[in-house]
LUMSEKOL-141402 format. One record per atom (N, C-alpha, C): residue number from 1; residue in one letter; x, y, z; atom name. Coordinates in nm, 4 decimals. Layout:
BEGIN
SITE  tike  balum        xx        yy        zz  fike
SITE   NUM      a         X         Y         Z    CA
...
***
This chain:
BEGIN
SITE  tike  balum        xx        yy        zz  fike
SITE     1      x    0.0823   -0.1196    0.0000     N
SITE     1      x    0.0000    0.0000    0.0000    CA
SITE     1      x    0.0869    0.1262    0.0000     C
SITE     2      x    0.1897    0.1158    0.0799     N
SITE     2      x    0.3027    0.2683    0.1134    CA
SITE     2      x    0.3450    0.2483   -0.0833     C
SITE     3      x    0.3872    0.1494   -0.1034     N
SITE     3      x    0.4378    0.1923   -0.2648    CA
SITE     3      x    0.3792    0.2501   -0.3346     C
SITE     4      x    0.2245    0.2054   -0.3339     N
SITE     4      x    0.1056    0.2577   -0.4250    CA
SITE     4      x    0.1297    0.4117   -0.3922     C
SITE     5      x    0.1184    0.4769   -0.2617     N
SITE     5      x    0.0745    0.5671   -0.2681    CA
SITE     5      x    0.2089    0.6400   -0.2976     C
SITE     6      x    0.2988    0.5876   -0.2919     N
SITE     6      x    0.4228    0.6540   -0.3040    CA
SITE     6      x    0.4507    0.7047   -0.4717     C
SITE     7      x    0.3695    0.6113   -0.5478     N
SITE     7      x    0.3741    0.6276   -0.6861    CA
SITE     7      x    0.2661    0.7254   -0.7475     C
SITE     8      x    0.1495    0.6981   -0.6813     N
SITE     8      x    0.0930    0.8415   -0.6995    CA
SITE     8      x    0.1144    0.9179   -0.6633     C
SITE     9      x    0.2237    0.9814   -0.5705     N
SITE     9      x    0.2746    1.1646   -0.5360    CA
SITE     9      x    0.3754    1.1589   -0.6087     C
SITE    10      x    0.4554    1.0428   -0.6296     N
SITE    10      x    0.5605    1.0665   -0.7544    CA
SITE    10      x    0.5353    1.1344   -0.8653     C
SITE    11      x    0.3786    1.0218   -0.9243     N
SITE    11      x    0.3422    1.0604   -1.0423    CA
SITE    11      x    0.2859    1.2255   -1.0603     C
SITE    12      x    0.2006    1.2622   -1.0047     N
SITE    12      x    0.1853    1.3387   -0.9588    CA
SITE    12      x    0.2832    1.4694   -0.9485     C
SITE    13      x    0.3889    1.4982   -0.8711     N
SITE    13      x    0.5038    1.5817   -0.8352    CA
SITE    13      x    0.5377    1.5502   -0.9712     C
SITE    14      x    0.5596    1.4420   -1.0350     N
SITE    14      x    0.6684    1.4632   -1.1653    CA
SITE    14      x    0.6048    1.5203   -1.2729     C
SITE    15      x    0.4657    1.5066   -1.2780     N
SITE    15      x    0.3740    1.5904   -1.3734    CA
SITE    15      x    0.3939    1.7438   -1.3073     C
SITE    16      x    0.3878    1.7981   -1.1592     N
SITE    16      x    0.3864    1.9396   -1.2021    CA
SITE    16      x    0.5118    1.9442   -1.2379     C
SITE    17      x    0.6135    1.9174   -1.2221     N
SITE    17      x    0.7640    1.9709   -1.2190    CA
SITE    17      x    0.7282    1.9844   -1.4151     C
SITE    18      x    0.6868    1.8343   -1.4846     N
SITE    18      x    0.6763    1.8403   -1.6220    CA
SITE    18      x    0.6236    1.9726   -1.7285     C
SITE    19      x    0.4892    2.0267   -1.6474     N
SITE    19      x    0.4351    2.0991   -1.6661    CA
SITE    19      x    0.5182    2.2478   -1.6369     C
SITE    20      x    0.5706    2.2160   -1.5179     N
SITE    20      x    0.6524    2.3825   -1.5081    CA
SITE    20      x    0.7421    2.3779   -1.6229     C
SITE    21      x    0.8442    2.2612   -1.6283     N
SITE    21      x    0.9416    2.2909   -1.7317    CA
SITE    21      x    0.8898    2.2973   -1.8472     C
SITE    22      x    0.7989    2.2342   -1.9224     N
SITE    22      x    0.7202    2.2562   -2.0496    CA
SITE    22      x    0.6992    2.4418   -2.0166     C
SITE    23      x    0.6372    2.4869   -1.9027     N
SITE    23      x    0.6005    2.6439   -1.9275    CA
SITE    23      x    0.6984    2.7130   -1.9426     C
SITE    24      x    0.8143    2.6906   -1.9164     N
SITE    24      x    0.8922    2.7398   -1.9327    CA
SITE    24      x    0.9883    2.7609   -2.0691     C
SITE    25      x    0.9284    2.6676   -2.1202     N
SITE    25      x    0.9406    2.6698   -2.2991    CA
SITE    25      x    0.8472    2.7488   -2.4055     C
SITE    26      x    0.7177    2.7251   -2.3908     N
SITE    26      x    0.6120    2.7396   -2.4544    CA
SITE    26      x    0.5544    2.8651   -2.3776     C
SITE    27      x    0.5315    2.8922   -2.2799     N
SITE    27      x    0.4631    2.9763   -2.2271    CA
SITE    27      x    0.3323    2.9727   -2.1968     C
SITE    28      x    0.2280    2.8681   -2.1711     N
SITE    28      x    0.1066    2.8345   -2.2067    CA
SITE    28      x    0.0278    2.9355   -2.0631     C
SITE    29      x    0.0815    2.8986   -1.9589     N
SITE    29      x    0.0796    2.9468   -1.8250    CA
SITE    29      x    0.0401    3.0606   -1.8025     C
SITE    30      x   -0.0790    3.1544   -1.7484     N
SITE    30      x   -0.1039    3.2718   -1.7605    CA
SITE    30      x   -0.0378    3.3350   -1.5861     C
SITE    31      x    0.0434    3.4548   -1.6255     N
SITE    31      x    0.0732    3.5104   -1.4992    CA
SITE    31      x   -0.0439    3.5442   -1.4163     C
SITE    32      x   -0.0410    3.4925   -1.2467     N
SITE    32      x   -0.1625    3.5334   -1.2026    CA
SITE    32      x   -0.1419    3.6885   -1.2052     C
SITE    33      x   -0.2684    3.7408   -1.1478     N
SITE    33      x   -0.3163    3.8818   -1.1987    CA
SITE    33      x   -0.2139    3.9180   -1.0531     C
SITE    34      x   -0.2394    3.8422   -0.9185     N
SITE    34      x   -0.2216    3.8669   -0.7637    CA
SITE    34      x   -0.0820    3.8714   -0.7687     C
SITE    35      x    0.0259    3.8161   -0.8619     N
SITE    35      x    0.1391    3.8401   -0.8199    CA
SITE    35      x    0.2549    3.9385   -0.7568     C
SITE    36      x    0.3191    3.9111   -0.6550     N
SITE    36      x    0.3992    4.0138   -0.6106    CA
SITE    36      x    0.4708    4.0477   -0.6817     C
SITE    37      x    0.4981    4.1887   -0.7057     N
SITE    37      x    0.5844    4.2880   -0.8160    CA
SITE    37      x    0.6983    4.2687   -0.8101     C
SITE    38      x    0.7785    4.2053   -0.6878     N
SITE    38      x    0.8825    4.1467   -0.6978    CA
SITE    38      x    0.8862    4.0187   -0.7696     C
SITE    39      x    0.8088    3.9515   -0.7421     N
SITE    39      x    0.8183    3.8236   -0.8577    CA
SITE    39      x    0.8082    3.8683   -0.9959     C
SITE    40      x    0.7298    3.9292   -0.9970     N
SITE    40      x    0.6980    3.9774   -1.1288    CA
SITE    40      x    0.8566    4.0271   -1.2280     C
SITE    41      x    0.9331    4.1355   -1.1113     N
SITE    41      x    1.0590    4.1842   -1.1185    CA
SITE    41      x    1.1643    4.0694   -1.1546     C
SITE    42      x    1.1773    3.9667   -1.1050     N
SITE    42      x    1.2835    3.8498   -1.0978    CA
SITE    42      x    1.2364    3.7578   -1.2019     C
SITE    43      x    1.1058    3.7421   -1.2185     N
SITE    43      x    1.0519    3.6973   -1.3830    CA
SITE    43      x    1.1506    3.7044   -1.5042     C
SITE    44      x    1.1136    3.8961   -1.4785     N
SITE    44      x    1.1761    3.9489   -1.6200    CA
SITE    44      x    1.3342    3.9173   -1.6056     C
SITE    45      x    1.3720    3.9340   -1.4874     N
SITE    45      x    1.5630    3.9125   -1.4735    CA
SITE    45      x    1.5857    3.7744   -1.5197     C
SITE    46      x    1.4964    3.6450   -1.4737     N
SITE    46      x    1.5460    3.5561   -1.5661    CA
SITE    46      x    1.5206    3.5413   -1.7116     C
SITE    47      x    1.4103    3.5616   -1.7468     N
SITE    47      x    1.3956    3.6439   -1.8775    CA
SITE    47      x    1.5387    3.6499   -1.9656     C
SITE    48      x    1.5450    3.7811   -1.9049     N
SITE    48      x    1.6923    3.8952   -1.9743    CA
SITE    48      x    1.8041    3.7989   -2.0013     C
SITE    49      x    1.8082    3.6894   -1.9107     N
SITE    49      x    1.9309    3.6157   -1.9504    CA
SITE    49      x    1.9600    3.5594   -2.0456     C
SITE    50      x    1.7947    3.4821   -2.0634     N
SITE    50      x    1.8065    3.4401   -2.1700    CA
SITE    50      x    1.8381    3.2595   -2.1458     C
SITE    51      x    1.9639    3.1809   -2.0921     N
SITE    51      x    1.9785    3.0647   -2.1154    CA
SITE    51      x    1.9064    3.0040   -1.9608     C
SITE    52      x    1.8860    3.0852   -1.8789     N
SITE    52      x    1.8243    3.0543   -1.7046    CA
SITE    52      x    1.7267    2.9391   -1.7196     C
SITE    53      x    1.6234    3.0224   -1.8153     N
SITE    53      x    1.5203    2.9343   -1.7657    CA
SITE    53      x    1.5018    2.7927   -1.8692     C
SITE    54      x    1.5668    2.8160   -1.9565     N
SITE    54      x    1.5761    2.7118   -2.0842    CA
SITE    54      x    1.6162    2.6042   -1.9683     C
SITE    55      x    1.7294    2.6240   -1.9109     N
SITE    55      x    1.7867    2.5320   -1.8389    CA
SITE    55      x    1.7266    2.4608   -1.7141     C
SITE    56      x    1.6619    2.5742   -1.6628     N
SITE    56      x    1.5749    2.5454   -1.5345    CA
SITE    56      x    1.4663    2.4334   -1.5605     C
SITE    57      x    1.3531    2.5374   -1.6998     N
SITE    57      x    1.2699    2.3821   -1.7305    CA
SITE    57      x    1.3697    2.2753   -1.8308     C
SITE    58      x    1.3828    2.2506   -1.8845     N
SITE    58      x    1.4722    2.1288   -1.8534    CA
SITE    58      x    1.5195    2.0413   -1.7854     C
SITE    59      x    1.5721    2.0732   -1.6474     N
SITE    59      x    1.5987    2.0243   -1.5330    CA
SITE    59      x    1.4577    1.9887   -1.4935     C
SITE    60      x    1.3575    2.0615   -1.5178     N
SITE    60      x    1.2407    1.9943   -1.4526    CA
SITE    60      x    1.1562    1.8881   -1.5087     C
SITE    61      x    1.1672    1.8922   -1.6621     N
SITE    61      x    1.0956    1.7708   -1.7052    CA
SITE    61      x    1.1908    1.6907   -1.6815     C
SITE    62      x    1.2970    1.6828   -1.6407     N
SITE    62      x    1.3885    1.5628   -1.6717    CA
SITE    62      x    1.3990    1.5159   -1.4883     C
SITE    63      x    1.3604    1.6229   -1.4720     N
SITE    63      x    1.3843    1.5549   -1.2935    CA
SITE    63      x    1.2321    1.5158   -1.2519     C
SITE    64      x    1.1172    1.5870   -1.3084     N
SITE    64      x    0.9612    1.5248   -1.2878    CA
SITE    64      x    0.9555    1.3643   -1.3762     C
SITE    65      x    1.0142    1.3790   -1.5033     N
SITE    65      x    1.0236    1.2623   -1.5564    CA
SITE    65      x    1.0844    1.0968   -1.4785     C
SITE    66      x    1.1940    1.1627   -1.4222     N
SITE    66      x    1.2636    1.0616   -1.3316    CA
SITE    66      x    1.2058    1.0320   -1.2189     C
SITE    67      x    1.1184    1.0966   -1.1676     N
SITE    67      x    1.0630    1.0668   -1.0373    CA
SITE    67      x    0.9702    0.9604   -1.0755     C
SITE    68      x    0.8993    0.9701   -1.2351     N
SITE    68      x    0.7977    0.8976   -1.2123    CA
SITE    68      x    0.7889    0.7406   -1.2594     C
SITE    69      x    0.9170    0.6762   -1.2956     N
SITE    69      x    0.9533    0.6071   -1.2794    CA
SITE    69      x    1.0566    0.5460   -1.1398     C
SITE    70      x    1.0231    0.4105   -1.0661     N
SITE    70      x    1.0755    0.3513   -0.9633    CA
SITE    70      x    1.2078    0.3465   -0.9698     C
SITE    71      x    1.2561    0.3152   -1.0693     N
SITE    71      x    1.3928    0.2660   -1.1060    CA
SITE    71      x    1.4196    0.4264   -1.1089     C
SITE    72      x    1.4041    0.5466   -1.1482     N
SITE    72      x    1.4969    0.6329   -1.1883    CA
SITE    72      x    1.4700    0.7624   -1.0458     C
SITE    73      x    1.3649    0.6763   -0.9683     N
SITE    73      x    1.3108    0.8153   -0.8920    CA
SITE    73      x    1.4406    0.8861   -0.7821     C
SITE    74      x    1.4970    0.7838   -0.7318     N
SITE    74      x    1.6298    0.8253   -0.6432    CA
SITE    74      x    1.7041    0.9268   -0.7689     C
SITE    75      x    1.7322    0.9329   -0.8403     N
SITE    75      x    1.7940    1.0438   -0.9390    CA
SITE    75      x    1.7255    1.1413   -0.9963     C
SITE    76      x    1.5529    1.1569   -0.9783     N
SITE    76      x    1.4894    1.2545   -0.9763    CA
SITE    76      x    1.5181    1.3488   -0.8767     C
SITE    77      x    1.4975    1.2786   -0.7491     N
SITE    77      x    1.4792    1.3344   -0.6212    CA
SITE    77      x    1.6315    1.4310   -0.6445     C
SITE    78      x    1.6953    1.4246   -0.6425     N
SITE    78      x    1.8630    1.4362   -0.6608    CA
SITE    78      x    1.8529    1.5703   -0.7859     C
SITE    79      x    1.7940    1.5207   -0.8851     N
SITE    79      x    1.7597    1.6484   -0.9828    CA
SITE    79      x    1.6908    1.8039   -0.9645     C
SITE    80      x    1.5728    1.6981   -0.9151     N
SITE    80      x    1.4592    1.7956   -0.8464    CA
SITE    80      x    1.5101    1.9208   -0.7543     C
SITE    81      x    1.5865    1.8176   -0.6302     N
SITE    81      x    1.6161    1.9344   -0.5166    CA
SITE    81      x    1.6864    2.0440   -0.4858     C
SITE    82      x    1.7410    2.0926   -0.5743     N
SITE    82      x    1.8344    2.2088   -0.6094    CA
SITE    82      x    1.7164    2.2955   -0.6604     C
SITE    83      x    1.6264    2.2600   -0.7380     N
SITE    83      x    1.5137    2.3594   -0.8301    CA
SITE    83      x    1.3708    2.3875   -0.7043     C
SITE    84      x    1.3586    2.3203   -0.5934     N
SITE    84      x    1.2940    2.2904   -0.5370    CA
SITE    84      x    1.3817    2.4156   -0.4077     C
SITE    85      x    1.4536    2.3983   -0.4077     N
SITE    85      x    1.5556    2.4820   -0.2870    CA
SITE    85      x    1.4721    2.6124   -0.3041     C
SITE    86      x    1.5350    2.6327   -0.4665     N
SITE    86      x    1.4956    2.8066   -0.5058    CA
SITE    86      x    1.3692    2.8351   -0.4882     C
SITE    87      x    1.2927    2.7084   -0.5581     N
SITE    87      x    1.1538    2.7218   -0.5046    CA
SITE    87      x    1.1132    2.8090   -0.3100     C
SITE    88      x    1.1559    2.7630   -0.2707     N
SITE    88      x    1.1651    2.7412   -0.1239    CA
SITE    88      x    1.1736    2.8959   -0.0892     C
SITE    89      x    1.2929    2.9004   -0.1426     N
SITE    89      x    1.3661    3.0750   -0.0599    CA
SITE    89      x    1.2328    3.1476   -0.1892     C
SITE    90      x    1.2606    3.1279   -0.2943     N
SITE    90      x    1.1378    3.2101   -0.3620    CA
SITE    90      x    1.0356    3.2642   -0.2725     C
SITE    91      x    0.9766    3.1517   -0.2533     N
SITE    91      x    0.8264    3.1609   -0.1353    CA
SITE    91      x    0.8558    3.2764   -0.0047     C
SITE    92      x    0.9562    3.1788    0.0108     N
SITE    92      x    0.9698    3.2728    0.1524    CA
SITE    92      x    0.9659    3.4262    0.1557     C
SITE    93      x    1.0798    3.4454    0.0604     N
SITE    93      x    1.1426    3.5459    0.0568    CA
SITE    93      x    1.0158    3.6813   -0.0067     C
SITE    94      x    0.9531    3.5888   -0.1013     N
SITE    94      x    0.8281    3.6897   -0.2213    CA
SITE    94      x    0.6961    3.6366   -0.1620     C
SITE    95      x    0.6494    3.5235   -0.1747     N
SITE    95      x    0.4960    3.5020   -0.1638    CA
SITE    95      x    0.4763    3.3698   -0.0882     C
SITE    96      x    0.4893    3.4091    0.0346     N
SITE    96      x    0.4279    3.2979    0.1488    CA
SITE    96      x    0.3279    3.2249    0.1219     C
SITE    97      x    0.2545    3.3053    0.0442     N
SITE    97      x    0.1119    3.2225    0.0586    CA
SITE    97      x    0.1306    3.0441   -0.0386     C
SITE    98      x    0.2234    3.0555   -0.1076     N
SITE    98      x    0.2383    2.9285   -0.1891    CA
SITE    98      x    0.3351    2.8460   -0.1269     C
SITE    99      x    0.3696    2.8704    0.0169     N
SITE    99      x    0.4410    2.7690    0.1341    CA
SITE    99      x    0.3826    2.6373    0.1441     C
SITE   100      x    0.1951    2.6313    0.1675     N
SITE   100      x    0.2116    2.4793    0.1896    CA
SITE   100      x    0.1932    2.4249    0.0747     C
SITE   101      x    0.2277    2.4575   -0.0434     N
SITE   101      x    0.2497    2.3351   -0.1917    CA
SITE   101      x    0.3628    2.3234   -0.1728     C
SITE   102      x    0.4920    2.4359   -0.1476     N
SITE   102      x    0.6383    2.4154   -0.1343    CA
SITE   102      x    0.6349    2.2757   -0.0390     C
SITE   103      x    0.5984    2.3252    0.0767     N
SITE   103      x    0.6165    2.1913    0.2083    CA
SITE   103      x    0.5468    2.0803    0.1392     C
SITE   104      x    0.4726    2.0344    0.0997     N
SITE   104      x    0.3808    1.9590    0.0489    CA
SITE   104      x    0.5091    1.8789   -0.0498     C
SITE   105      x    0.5275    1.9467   -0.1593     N
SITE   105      x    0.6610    1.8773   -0.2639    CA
SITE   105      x    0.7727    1.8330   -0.1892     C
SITE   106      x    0.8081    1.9064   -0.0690     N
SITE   106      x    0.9858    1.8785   -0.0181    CA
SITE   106      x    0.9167    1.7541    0.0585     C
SITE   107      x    0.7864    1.7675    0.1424     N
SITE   107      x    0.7913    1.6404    0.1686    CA
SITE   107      x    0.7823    1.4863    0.1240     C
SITE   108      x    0.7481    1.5024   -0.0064     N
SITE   108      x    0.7222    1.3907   -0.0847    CA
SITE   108      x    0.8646    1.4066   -0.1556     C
SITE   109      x    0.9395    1.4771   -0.2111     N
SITE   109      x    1.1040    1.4531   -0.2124    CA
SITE   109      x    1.1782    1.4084   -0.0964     C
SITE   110      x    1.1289    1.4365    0.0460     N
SITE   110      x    1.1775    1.4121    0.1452    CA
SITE   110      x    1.1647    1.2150    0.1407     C
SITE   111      x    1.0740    1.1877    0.1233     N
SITE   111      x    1.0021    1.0500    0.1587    CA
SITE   111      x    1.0688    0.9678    0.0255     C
SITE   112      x    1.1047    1.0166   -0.0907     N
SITE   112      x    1.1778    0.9547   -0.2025    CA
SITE   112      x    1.3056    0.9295   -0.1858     C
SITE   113      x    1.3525    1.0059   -0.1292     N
SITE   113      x    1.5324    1.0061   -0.0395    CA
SITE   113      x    1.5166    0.9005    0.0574     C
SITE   114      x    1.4509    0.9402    0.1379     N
SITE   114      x    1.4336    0.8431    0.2922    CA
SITE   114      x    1.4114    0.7220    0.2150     C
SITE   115      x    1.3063    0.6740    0.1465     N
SITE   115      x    1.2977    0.5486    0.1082    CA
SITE   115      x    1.3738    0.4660   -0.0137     C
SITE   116      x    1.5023    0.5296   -0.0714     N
SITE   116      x    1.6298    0.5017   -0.1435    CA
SITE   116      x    1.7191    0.5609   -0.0854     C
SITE   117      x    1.7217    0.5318    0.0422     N
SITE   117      x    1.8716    0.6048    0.0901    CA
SITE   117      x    1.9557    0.5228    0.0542     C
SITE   118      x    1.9691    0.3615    0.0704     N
SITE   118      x    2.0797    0.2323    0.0312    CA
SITE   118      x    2.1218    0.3293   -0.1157     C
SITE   119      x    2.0675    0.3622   -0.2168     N
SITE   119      x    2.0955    0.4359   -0.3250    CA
SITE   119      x    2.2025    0.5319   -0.3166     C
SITE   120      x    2.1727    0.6204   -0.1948     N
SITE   120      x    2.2754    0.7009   -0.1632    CA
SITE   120      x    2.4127    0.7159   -0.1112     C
SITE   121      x    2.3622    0.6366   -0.0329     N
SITE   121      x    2.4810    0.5609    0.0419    CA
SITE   121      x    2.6467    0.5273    0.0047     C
SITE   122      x    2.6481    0.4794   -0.1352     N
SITE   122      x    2.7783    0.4504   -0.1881    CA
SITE   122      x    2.8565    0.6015   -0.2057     C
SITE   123      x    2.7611    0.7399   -0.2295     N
SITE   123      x    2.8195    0.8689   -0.2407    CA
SITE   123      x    2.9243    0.8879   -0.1374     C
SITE   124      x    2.8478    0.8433   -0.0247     N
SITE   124      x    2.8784    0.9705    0.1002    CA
SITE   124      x    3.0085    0.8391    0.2014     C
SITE   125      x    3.0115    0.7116    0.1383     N
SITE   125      x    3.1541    0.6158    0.2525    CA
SITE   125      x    3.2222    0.6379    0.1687     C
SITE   126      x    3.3689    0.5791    0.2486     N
SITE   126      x    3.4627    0.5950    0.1993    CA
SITE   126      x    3.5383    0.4520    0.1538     C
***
């Protein structure tokens, strides 16, 4: 039963991550109207760069993709959590109010780690 459900927040988490990085190509995504002007501000700065966000979604279909397979999800989780960080301080820092989806994702990345840690393991001995 813990697997089942473990595969639907996978599936799940790896579809939004899919969906962010797809928006981040295409643009389909409408800016909400409520957004803070600072977000709005740091938008356009990744914008301006130009290669940021190409790279960012990328990293996300490829790290939502990996989650949603068993075999590849320990190297999602691993993908994911660097894009998930920024996520994090984002919130904090600009718009609280989208904290409990943040907590909501780190904990189901949290629970993908915890339950492939043997995975990890060979990184961190010596």
């Amino acid at each position: 039963m813990k697997s089942k459900i473990l595969f639907v927040l996978c599936l799940l988490t790896g579809l939004i991550f899919i969906n962010a990085g797809l928006d981040k190509f295409l643009h389909y995504m409408p800016v909400p109207k409520e957004m803070p002007a600072k977000m709005v501000k740091v938008g356009m700065a990744f914008m301006e760069i130009g290669w940021l966000l190409p790279l960012v979604g990328a990293m996300e279909m490829l790290g939502g993709l990996l989650l949603i397979f068993p075999r590849t999800r320990a190297l999602g989780a691993v993908v994911i959590t660097p894009i998930l960080t920024g996520i994090l301080l984002t919130n904090i820092s600009m718009a609280p109010s989208g904290l409990p989806i943040v907590f909501a994702l780190i904990a189901i990345i949290l629970w993908v780690i915890i339950d492939n840690r043997e995975k990890y393991l060979p990184m961190i001995r010596k």
